[in-house]
C-alpha positions in Angstrom: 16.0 -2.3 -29.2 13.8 -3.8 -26.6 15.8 -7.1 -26.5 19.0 -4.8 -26.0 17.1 -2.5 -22.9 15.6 -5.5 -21.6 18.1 -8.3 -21.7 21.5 -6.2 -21.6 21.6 -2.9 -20.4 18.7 -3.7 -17.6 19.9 -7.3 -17.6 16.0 -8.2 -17.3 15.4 -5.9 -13.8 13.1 -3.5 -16.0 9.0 -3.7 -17.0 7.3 -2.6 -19.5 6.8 0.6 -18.3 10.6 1.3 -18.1 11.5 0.1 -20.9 8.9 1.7 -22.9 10.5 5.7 -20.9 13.7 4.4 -22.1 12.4 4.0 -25.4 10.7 7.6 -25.4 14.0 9.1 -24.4 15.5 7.3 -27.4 13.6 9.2 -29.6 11.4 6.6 -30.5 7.5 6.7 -30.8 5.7 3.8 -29.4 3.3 3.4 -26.8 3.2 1.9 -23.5 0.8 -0.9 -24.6 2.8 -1.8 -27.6 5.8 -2.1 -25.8 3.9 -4.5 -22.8 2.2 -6.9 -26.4 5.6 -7.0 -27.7 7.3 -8.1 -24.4 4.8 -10.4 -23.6 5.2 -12.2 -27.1 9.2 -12.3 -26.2 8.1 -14.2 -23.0 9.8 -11.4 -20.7 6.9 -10.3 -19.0 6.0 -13.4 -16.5 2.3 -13.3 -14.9 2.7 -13.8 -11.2 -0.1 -16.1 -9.7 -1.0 -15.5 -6.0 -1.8 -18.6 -3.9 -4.3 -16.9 -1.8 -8.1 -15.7 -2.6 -9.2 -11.9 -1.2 -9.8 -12.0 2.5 -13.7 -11.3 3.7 -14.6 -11.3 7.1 -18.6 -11.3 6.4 -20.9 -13.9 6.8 -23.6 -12.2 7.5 -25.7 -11.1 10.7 -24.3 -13.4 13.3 -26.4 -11.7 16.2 -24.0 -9.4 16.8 -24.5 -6.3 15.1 -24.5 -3.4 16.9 -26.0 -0.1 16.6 -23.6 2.4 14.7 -23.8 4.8 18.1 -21.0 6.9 15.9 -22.8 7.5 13.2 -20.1 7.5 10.3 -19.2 10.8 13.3 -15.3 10.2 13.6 -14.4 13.6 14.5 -13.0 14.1 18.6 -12.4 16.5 20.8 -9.7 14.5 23.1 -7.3 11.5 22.3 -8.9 8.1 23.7 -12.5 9.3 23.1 -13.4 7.5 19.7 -11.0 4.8 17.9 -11.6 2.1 15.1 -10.3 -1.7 14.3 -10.5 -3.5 11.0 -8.1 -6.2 9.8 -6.3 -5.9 7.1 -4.4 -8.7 4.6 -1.2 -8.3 3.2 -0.8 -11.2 0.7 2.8 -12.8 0.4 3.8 -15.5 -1.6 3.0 -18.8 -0.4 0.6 -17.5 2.5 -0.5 -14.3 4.1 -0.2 -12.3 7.1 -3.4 -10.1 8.6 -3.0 -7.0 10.8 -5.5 -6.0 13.6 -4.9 -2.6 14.6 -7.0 -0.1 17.1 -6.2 3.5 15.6 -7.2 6.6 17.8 -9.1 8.9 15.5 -7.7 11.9 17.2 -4.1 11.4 17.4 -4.5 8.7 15.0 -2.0 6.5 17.2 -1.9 2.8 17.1 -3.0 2.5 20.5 -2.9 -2.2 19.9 -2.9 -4.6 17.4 -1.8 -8.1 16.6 -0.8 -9.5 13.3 -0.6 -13.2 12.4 -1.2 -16.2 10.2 -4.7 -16.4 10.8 -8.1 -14.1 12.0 -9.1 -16.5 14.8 -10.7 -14.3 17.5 -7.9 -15.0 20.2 -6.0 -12.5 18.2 -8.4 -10.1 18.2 -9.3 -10.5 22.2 -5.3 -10.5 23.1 -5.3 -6.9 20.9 -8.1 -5.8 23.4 -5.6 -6.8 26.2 -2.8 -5.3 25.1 -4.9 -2.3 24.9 -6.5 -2.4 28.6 -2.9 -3.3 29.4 -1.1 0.0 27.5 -3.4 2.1 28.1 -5.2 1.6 31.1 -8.1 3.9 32.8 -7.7 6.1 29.5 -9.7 3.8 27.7 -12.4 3.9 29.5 -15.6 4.8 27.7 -13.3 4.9 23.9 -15.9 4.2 21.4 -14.1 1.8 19.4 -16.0 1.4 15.7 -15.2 -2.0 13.5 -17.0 -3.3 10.4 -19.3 -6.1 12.4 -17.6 -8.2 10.4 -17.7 -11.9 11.8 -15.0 -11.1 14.7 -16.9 -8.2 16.0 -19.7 -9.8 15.8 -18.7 -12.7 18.2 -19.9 -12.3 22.0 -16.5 -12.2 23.3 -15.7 -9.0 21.7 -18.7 -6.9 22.0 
């Protein structure tokens, strides 16, 4: 029955998981990890290796740390008082792409951010441009909060 869900209704566009709902509804009783073991010994479950290794910014203290003047505090009283900045990974297939946003914590607004190829700190200094160039005098005196990872770290941004 699987060969028939998997190969010619689904005509192989279905996982384990599906298959095995579409077995339930059958009336048959088999569990979800039988069904994944047997489709694996078919050869129609494939196991997709990434090309990339998870992203970490750290490398310890730089110099740079600053003192964590918010206080894990992230409640406001008024847009453009506190904000934060990380950068974030999203893994494709033959490379990735990172995200460097600046999110208001009181609107919680994208108020910058650059995405590309790489985490060289020109990214990160053109998102703080874009920023002073959106936003303007609002900015001024926004805590922004970031991991200290090695970016924020780097003399140029702080």
């Amino acid at each position: 029955m699987i060969d028939y869900l998997y190969k010619d209704k689904h005509k192989k566009r279905m996982g384990y998981q599906r298959i095995h709902i579409e077995l339930i509804k059958l009336g048959y009783h088999i569990g979800k990890n039988k069904v994944n073991d047997i489709m694996r010994e078919k050869g129609y479950l494939k196991i997709k290796k990434r090309n990339w290794r998870k992203y970490n910014s750290y490398e310890g203290d730089m110099g740079g740390v600053k003192v964590n003047e918010m206080s894990q505090n992230f409640k406001t009283s008024f847009p453009y008082e506190k904000a934060g900045t990380d950068i974030s990974v999203f893994p494709l297939d033959e490379e990735s792409v990172y995200l460097s946003p600046i999110i208001d914590f009181d609107s919680r607004e994208v108020l910058a951010y650059k995405a590309g190829k790489d985490v060289k700190m020109d990214k990160i200094m053109l998102m703080l441009d874009d920023l002073e160039k959106i936003h303007g005098n609002k900015i001024k005196g926004m805590m922004i909060q970031s991991d200290q990872g090695v970016q924020y770290q780097n003399s140029r941004y702080r």
